[in-house]
N, C-alpha and C positions, 0 to 999 in steps of 0.2 A: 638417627644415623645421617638424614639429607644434614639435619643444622649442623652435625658433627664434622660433615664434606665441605660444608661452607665458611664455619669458621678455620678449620684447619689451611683452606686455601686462601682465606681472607690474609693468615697469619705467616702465607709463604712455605707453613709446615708440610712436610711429606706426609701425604693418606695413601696407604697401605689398601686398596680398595680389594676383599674377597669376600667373595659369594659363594654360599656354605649350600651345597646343592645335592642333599643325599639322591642318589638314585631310587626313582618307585616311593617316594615320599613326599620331598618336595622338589621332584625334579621329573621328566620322565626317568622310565627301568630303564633305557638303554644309554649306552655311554654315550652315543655322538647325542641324541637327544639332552641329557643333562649336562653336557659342553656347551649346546648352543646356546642353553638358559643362562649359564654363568657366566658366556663371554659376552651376551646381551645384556644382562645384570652388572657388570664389569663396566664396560664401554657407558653406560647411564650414570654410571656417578661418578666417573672419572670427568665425563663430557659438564656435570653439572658443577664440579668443581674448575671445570677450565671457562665454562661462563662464569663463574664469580671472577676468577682472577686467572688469565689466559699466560701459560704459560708456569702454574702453579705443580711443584713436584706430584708426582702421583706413581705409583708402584701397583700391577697390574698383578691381582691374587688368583689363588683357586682353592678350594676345598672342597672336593667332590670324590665323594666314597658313594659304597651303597648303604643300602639295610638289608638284615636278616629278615627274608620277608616270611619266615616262621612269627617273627615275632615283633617285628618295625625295627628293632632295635639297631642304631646307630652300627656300620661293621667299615675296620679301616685295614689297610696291607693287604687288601686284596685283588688278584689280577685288574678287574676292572678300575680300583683307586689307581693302582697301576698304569692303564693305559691311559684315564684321564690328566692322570700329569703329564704324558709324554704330549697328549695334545692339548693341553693347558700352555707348554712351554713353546709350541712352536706357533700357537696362536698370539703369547706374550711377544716371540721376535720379529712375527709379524707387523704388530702393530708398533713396533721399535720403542717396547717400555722394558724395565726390570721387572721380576718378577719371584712373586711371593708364592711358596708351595709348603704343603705340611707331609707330615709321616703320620703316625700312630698309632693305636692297641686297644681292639675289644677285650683285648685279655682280662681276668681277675685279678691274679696272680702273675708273678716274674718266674714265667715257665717256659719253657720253648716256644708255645703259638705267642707268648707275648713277642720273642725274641724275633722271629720269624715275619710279625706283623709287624712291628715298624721299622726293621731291617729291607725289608719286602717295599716299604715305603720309602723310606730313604732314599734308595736305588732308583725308585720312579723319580724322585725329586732332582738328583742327581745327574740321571742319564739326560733328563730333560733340559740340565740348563740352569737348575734356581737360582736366583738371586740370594734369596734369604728360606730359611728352610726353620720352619719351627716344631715343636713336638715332637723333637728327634731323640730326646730323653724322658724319660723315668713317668711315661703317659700309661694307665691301666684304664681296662672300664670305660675305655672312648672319650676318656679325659676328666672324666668324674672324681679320679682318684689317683694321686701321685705316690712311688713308691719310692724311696731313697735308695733300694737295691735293684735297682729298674734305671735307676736315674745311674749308676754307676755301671752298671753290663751295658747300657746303651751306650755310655760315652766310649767305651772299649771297640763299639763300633764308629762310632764317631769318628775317632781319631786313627783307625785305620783306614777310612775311607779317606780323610784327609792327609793321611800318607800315604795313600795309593796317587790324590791325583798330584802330589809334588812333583816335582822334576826327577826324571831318571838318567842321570849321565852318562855318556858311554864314550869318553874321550879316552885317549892311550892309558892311560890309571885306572880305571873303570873296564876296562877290557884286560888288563891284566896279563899282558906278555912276560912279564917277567917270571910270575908264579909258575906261567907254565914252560916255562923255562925251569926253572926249578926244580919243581913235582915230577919224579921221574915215570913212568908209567907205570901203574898196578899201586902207585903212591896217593899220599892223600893232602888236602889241602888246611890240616888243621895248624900245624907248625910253622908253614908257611912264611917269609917275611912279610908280602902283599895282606895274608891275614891277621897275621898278630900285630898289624901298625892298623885295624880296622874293626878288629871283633867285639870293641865295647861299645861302639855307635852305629855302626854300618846297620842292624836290622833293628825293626823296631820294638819296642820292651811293652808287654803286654802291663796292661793296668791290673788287671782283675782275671785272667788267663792264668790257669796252669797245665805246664807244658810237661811236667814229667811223665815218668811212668806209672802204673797201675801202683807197684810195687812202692815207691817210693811214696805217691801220692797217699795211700794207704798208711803207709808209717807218718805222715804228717797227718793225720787225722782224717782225712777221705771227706775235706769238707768241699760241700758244693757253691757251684760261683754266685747261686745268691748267700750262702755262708759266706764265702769271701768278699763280698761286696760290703756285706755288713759291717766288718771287721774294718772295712778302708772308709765308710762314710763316719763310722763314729769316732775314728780316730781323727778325721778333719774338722769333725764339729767338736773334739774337747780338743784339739792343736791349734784351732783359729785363731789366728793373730791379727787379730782388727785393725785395717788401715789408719795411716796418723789421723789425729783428730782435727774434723776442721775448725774452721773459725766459728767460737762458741756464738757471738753475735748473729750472726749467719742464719745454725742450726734455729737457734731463738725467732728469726725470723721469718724461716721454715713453718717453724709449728705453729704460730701465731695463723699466718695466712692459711694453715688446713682447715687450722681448728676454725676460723671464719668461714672459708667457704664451707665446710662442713655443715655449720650453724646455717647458714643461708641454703642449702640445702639443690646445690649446684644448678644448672639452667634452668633460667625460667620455663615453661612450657608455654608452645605456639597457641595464640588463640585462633 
């Protein structure tokens, strides 16, 4: 990792620098203890990447959850991953860099705790500020295992959370004096002209969400949102329409250089 910080700075490239710091494992059990390991872990190879070449991008990470200390086992979306990002993010403005944060899921399965843990995560990522936020989709098994119906219920939070933080206007159109001008009282605002010049865009259209009733739901089959996740991921992967094709030369010249490095069998190692 040091030679990966120094070529990286060598070459100008941004190093993403996070240090992966379960709590009670390889970290102290308590939160502000396993902060200060990762933002002293943090600050050492940022610091070792600005001796090679001063002034070299760098992006200031964290990954610090706990473990299930039944069993060691890796646990994420948990209050304490929670509070770590929140001081992850203010120790990252502190030191006036961006900064890298993750979400993710000891879940097995795409069940609520999964829904729950890297929802739970997000929102730490989020409140705190991230830069760049990864594992915010289709993470099971604390990363061991990707699930295609996981990777589509997450994005469903995804991109509500990114339309939560857009812009909310509230200039004279947006406030709406006309409608209620209109709408008489004990009236309603479905017919509306204010609504019906707005009711196709104005809220946002759920990906993988259904919003009917019991009843209805019911007569469409009563299928559940990892059923209907299903249904939207396989229909992207037999609809995909593969970008134009590049320059054949190019690709050719691509594979050439993997397959060599491959064969050489990537960095040499330090003696």
């Amino acid at each position: 990792m040091a030679q990966g910080l120094i070529d990286f700075a060598r070459a100008g490239q941004l190093a993403i620098v996070t240090p992966f710091t379960l709590m009670g494992a390889m970290a102290p059990i308590t939160v502000a203890g396993a902060i200060t390991l990762s933002h002293a872990e943090a600050l050492a190879a940022i610091t070792l990447g600005q001796l090679v070449r001063p002034g070299a991008p760098a992006c200031y990470g964290t990954f610090t959850s706990n473990v299930d200390m039944k069993s060691g086992s890796p646990a994420f979306g948990t209050p304490e991953h929670f509070k770590a990002s929140l001081a992850a993010g203010q120790l990252a403005r502190h030191i006036g860099l961006p900064w890298r944060c993750a979400t993710g899921s000891a879940a097995n399965i795409n069940d609520a705790q999964a829904a729950h843990e890297t929802q739970f995560g997000l929102w730490g990522s989020v409140l705190a500020g991230a830069t760049v936020i990864i594992h915010a989709a289709g993470w099971l098994e604390g990363g061991l295992t990707v699930s295609y119906e996981k990777l589509i219920t997450d994005l469903e939070a995804v991109q509500m959370v990114a339309d939560l933080c857009s812009p909310t206007p509230a200039g004279p159109a947006e406030i709406a004096r006309e409608a209620l001008d209109e709408v008489a009282p004990g009236g309603h605002f479905f017919g509306c002209a204010h609504t019906m010049s707005r009711y196709q865009s104005q809220f946002y259209e759920p990906l993988v969400a259904d919003w009917s009733n019991y009843g209805t739901w019911s007569e469409n089959g009563g299928k559940t949102a990892s059923e209907r996740a299903t249904a939207i991921w396989r229909e992207i992967v037999e609809n995909h329409t593969p970008p134009p094709a590049a320059d054949p030369n190019r690709l050719e010249a691509l594979d050439t250089y993997i397959a060599r490095r491959t064969n050489e069998g990537g960095t040499a190692p330090i003696s």
